[in-house]
DSSP file (Angstrom, degrees, kcal/mol; ACC not computed):
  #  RESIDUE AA STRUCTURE BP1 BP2  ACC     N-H-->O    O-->H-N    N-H-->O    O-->H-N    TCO  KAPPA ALPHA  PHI   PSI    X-CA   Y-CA   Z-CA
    1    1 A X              0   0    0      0, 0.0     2,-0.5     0, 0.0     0, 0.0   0.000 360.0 360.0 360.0 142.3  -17.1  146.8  138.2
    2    2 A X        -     0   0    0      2,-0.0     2,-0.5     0, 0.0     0, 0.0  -0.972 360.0-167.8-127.9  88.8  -19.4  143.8  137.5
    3    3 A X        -     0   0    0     -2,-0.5     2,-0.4     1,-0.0     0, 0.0  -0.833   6.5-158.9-102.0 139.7  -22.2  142.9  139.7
    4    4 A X        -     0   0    0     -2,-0.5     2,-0.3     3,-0.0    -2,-0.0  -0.676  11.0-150.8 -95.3 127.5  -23.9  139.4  139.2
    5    5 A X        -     0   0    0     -2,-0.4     2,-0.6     3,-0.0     3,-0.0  -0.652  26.1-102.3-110.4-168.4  -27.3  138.9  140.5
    6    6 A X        -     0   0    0     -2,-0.3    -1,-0.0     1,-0.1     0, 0.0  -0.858  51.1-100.4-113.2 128.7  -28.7  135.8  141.6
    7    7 A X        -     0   0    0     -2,-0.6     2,-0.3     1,-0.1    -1,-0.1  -0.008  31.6-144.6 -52.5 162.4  -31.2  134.4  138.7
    8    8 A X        +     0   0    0      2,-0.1     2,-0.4    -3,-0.0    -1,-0.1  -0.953  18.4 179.6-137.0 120.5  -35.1  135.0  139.3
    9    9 A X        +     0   0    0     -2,-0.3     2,-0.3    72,-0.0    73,-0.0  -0.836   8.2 169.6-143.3 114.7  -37.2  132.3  138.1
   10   10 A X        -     0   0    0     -2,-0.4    -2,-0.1    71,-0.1     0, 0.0  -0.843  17.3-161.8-111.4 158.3  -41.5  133.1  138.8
   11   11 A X        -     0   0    0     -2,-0.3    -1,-0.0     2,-0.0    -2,-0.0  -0.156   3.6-159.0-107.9  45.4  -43.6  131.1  137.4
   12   12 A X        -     0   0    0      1,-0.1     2,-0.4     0, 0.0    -2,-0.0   0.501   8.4-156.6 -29.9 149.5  -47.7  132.8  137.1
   13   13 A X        -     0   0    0      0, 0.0     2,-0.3     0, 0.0    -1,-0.1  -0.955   9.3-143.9-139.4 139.8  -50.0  130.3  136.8
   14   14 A X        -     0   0    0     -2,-0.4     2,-0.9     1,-0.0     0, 0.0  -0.749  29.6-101.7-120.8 152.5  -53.5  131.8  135.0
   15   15 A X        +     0   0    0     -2,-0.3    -1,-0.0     1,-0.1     0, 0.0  -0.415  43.9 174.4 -76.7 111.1  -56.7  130.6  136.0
   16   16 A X        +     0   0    0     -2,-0.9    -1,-0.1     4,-0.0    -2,-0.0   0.496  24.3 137.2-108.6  19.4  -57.8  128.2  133.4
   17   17 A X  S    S-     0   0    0      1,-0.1     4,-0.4     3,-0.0    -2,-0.0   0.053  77.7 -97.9 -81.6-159.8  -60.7  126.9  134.8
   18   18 A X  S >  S+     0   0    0      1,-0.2     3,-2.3     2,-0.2     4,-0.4   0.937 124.1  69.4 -82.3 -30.5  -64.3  126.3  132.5
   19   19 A X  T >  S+     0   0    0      1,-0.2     3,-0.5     2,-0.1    -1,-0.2   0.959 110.8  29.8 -44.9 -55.6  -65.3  130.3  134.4
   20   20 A X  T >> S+     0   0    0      1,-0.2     3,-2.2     2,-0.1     4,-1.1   0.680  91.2 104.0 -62.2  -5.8  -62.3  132.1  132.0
   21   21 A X  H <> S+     0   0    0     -3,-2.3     4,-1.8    -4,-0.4     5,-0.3   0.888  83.4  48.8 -42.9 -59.3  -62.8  129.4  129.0
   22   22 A X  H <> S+     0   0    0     -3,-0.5     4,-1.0    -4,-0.4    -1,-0.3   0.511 105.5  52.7 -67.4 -10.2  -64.8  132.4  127.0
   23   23 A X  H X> S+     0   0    0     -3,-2.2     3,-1.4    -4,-0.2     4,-1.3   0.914 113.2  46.0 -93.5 -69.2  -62.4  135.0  127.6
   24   24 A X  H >X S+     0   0    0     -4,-1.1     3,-2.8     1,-0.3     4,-1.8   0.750 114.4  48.1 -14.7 -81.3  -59.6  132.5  126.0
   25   25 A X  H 3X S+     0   0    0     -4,-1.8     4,-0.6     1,-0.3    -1,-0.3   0.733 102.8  56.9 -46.8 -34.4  -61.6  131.7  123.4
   26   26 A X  H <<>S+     0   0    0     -3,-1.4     5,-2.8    -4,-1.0    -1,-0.3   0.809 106.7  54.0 -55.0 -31.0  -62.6  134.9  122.5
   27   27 A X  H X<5S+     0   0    0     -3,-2.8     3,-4.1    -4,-1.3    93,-0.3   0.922 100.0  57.5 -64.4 -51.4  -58.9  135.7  122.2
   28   28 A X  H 3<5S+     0   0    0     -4,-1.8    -1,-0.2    -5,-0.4    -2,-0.1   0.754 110.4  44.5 -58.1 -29.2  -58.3  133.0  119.9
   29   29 A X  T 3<5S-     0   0    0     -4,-0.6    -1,-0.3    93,-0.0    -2,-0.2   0.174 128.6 -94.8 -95.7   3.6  -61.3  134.6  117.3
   30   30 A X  T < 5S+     0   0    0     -3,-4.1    -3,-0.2     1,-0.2    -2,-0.1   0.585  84.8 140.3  84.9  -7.1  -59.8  138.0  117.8
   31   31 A X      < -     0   0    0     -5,-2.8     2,-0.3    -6,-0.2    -1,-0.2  -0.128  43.3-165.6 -52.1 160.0  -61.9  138.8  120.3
   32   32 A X        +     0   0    0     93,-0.1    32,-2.1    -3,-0.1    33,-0.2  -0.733  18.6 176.8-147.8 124.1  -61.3  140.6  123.6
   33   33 A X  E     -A   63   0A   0     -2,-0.3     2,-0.4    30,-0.2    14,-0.3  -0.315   4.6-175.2-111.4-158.5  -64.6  140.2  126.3
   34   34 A X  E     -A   62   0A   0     28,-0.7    28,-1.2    12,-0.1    11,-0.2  -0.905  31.2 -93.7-177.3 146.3  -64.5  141.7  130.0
   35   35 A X  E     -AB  61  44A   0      9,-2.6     9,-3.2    -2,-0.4     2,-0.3  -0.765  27.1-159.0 -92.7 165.5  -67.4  141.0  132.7
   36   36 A X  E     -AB  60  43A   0     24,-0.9    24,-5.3     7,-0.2     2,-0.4  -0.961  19.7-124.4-150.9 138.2  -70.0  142.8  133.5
   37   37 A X  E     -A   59   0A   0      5,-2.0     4,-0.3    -2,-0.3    22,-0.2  -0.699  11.5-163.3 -89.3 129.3  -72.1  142.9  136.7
   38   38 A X  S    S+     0   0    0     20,-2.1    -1,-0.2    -2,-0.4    21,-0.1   0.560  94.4  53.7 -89.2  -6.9  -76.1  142.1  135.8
   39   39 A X  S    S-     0   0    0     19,-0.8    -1,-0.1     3,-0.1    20,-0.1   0.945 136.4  -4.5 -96.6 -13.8  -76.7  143.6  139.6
   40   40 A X  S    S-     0   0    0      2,-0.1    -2,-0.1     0, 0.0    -1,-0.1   0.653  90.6-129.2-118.2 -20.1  -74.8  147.1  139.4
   41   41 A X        +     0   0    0     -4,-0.3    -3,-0.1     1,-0.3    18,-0.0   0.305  48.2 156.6  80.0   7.7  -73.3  146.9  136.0
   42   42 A X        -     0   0    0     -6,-0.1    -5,-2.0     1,-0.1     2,-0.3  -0.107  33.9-138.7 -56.4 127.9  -70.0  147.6  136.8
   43   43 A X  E     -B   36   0A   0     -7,-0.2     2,-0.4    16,-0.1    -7,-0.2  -0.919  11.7-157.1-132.4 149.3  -67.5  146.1  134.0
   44   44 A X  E     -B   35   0A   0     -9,-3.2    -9,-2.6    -2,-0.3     4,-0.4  -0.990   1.2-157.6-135.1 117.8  -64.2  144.5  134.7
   45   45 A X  S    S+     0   0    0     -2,-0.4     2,-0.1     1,-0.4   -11,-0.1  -0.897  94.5  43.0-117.3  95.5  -61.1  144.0  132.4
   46   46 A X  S    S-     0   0    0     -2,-0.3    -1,-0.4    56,-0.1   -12,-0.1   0.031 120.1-111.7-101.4 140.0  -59.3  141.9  133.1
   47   47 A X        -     0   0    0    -14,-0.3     2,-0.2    -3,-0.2    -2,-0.2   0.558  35.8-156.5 -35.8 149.6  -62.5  139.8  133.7
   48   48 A X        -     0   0    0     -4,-0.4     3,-0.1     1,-0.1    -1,-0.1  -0.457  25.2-134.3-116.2-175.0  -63.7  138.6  137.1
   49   49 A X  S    S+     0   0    0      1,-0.4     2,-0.3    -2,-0.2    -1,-0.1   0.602  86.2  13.4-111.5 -20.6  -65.7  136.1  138.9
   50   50 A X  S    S-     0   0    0      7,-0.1     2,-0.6   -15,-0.0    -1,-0.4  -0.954  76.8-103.3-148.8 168.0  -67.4  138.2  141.2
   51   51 A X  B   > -C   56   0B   0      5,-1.5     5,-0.7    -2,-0.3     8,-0.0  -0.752  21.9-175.6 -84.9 119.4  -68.2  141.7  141.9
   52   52 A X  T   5S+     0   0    0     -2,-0.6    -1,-0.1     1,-0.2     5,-0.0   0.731  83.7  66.0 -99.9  -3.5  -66.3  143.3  144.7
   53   53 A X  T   5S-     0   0    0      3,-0.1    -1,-0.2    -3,-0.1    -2,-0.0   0.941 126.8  -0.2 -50.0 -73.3  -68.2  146.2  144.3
   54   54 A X  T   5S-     0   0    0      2,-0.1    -2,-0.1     0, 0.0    -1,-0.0   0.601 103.4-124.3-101.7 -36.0  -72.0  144.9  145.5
   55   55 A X  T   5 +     0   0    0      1,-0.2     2,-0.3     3,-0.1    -3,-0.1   0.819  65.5 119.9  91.5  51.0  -70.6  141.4  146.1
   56   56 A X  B   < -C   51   0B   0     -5,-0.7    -5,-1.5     2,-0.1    -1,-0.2  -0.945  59.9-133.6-147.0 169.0  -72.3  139.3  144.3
   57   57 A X        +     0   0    0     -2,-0.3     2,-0.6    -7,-0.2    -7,-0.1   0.053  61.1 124.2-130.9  53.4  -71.2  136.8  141.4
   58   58 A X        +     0   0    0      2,-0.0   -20,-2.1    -7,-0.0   -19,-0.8  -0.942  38.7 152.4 -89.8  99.1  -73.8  137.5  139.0
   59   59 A X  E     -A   37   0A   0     -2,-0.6     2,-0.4   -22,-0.2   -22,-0.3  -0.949  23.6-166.1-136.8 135.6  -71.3  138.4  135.9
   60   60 A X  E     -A   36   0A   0    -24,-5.3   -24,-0.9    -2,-0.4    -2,-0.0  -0.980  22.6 -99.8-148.7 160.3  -72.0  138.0  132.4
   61   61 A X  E     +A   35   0A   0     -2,-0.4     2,-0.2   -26,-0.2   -26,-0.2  -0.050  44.6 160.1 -45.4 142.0  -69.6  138.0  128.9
   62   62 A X  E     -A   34   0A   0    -28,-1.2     2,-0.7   -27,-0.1   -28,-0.7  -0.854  38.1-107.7-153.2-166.4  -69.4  140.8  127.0
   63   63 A X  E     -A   33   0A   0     -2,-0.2   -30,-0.2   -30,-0.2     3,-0.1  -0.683  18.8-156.6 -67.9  97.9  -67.0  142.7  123.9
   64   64 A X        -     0   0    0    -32,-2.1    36,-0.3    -2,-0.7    34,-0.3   0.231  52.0 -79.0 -84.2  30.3  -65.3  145.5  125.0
   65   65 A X        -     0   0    0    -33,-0.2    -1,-0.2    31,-0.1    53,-0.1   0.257  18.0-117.9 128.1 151.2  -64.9  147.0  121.7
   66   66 A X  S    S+     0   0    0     -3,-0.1    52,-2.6    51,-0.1    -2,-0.1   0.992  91.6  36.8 -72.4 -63.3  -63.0  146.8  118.7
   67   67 A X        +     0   0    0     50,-0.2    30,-0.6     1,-0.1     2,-0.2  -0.062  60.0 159.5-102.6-170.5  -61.3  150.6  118.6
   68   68 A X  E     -D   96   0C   0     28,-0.2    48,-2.4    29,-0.1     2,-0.2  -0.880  37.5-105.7 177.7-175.6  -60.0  152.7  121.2
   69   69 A X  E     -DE  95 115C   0     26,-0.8    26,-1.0    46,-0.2    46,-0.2  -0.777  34.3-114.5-149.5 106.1  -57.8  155.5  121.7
   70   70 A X  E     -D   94   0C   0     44,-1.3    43,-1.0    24,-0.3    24,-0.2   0.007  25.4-176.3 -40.5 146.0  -54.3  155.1  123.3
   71   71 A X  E     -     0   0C   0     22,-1.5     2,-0.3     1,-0.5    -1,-0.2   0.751  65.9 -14.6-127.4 -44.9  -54.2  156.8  126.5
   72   72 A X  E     -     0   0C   0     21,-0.2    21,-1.3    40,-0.1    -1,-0.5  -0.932  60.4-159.4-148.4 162.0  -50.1  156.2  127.4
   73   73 A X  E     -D   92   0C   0     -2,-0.3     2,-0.3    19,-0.2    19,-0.2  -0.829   7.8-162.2-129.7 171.7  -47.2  153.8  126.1
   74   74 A X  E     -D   91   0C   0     17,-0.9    17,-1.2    -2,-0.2     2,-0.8  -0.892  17.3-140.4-130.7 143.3  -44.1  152.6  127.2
   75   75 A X  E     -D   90   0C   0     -2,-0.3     2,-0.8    15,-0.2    15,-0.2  -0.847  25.2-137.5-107.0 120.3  -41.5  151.1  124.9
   76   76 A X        +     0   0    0     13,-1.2    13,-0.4    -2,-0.8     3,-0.1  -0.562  39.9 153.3 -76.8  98.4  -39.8  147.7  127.0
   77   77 A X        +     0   0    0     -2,-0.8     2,-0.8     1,-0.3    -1,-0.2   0.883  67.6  51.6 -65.2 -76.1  -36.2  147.8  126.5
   78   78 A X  S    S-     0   0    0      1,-0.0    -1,-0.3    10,-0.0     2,-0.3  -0.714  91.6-145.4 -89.2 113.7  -35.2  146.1  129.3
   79   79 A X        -     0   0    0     -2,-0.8     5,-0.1    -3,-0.1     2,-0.1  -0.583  10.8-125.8-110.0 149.9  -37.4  142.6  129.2
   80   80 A X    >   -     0   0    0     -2,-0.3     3,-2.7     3,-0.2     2,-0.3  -0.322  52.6 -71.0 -82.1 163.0  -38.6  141.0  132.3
   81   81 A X  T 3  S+     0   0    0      1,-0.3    -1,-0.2     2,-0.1   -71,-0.1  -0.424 120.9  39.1 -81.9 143.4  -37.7  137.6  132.6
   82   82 A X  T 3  S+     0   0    0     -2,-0.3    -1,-0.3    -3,-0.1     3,-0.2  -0.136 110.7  57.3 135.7 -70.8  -39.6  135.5  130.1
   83   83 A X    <   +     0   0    0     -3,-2.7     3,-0.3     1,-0.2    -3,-0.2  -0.282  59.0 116.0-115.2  52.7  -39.5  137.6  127.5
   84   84 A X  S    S+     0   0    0      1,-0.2    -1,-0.2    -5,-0.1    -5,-0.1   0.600  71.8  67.7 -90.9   2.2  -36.0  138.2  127.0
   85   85 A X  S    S+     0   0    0     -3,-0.2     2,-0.3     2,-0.1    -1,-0.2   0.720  88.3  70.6 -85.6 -15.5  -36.3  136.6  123.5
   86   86 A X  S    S-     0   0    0     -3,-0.3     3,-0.1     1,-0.1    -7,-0.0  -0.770  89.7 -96.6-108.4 154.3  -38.4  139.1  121.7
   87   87 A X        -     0   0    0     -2,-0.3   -11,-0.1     1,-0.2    -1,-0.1   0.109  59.2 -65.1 -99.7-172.6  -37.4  142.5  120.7
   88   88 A X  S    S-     0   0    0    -13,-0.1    -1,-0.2     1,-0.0   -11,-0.2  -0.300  72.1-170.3 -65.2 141.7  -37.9  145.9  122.6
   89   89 A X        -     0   0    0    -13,-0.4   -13,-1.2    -3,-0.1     2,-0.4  -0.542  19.9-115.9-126.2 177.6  -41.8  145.6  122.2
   90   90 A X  E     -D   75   0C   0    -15,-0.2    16,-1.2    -2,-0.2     2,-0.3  -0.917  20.6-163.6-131.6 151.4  -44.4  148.5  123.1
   91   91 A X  E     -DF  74 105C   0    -17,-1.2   -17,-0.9    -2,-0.4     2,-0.2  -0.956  20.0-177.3-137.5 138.8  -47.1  148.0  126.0
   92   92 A X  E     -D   73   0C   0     12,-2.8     2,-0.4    -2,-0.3   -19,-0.2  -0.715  29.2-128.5-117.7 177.9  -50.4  150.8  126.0
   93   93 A X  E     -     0   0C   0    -21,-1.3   -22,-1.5    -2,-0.2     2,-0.3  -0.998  27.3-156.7-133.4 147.2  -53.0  151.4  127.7
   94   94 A X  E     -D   70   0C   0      8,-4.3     8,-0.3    -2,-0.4     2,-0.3  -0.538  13.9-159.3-100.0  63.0  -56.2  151.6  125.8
   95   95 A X  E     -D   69   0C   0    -26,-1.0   -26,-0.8    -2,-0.3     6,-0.3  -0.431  31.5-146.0 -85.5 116.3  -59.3  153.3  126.6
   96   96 A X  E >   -D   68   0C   0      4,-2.1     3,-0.5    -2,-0.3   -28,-0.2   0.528  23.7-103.7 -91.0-138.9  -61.8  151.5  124.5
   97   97 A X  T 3  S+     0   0    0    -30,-0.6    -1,-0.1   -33,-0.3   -32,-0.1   0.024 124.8  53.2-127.5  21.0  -65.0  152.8  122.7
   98   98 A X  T 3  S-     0   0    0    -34,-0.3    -2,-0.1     2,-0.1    -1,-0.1  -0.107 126.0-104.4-154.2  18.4  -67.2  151.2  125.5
   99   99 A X  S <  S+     0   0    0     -3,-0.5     2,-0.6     1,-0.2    -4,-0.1   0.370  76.0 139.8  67.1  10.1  -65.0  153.2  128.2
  100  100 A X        -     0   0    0    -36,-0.3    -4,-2.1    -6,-0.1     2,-0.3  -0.836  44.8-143.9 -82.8 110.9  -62.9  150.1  129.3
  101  101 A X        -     0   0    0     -2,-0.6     2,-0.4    -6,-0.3   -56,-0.2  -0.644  26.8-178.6 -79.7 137.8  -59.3  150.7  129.9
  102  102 A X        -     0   0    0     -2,-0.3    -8,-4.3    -8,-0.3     2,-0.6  -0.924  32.1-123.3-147.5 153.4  -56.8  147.9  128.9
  103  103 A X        +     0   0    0     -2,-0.4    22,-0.3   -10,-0.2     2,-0.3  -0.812  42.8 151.0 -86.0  94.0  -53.7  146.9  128.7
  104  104 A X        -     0   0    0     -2,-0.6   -12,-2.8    20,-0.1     2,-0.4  -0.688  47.9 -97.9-125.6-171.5  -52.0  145.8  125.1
  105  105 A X  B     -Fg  91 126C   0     20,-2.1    22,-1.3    -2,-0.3     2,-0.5  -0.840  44.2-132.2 -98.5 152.5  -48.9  145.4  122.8
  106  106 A X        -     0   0    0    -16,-1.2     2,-0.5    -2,-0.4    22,-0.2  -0.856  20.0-161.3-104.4 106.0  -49.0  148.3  120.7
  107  107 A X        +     0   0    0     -2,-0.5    22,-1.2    20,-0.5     2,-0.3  -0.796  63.4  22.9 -94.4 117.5  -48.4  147.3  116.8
  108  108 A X  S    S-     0   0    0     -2,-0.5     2,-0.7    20,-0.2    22,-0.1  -0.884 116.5 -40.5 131.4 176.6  -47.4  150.2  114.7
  109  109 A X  S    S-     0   0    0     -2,-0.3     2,-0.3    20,-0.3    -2,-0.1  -0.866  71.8-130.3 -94.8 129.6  -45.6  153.7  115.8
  110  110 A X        +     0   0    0     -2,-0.7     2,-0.2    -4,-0.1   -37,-0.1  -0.576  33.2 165.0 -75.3 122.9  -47.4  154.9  119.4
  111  111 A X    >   -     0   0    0     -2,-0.3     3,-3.2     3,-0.1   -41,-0.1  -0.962  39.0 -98.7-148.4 156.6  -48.6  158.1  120.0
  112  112 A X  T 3  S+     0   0    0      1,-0.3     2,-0.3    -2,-0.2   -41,-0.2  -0.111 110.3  13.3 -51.7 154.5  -51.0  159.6  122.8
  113  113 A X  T 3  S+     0   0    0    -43,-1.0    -1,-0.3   -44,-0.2     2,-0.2   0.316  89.3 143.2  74.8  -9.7  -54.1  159.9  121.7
  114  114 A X    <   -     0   0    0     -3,-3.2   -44,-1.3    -2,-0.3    -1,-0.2  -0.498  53.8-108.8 -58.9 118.3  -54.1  157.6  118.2
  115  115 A X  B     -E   69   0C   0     15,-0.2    15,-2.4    -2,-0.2     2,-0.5  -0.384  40.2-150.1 -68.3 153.1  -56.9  155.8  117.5
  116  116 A X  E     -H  129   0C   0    -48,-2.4    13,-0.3    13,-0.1     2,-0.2  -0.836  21.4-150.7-143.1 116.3  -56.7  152.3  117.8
  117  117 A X  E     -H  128   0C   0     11,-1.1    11,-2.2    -2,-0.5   -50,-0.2  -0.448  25.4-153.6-106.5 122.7  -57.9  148.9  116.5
  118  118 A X  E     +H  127   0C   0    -52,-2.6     2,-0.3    -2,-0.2     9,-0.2  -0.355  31.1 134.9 -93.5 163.1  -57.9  146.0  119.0
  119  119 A X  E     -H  126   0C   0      7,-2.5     7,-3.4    -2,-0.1     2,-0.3  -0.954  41.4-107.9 178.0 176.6  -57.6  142.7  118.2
  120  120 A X  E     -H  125   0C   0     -2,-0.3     5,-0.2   -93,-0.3   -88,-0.0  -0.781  13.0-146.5-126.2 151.3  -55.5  139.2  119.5
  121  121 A X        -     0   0    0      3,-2.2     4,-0.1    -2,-0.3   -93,-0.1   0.509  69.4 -94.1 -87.0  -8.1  -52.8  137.1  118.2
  122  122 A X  S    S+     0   0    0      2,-0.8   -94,-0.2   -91,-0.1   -95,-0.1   0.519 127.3  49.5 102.4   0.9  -54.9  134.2  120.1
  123  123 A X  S    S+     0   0    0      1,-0.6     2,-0.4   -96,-0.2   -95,-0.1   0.432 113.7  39.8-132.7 -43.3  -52.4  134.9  123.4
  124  124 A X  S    S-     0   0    0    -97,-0.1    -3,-2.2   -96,-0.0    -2,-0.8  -0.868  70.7-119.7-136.7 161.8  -52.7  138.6  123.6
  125  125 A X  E     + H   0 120C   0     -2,-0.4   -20,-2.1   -22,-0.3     2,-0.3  -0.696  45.5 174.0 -84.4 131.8  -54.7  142.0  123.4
  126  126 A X  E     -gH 105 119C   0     -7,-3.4    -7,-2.5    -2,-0.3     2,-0.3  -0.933  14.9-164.3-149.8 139.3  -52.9  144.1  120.5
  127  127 A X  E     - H   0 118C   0    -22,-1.3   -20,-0.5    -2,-0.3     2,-0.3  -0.990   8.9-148.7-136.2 129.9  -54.0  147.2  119.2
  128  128 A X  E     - H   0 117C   0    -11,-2.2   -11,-1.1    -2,-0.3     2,-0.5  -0.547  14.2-119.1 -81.8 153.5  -52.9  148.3  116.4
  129  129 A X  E     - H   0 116C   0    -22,-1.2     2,-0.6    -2,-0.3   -20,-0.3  -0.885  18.6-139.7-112.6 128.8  -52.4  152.2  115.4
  130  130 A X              0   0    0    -15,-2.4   -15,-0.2    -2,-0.5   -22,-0.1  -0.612 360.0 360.0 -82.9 117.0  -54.1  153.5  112.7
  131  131 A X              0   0    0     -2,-0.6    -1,-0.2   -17,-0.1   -23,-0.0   0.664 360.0 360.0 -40.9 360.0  -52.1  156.1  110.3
């Protein structure tokens, strides 16, 4: 038996105004930045505009690290729509070396606990695992 579903087409639209430029543009150098609250200090990946914390929209740039240590993985078989052209890919979570947890594609073979070196294709967060 053969069931058809009825196509799914979202679109996201990402905020691109001049507040996110630097995190883009950080991507694009290999970068990966986060905010950080100057009134409570409270740091936000993926970056924010305001604090919901104290509630205030005092924020400023900074690096949330180059290494890390993979905390979990999952290997995407089954691709959301979007990415059905590229092949089963790996998604982490990162905890970085400046205690910011993140989301990236994982390059290399994944395992818990591998240290892990982050860096961008200029689109995305990838951290690679180090043998």
């Amino acid at each position: 038996m053969v069931m058809e579903g009825i196509p799914l087409i979202l679109k996201y639209t990402l905020p691109a105004e001049e507040l996110y430029k630097p995190f883009w543009e950080g991507l694009k150098r290999g970068e990966v930045l986060g905010t950080k609250c100057k009134h409570c200090g409270t740091v936000y990946f993926p970056p924010q505009r305001d604090c919901p914390k104290c509630m205030v929209s005092d924020m400023e740039w900074f690096n949330v690290g180059k290494e890390g240590v993979l905390m979990t993985y999952s290997i995407v078989k089954q691709k959301p729509q979007g990415f059905e052209q590229y092949e089963d890919y790996t998604i982490g979570i990162v905890r970085t070396e400046k205690g910011v947890d993140l989301m990236c594609w994982v390059i290399g073979k994944p395992r818990v606990g591998a240290k892990v070196s982050l860096t961008s294709d200029g689109n995305r967060v990838l951290c690679g695992v180090r043998e």
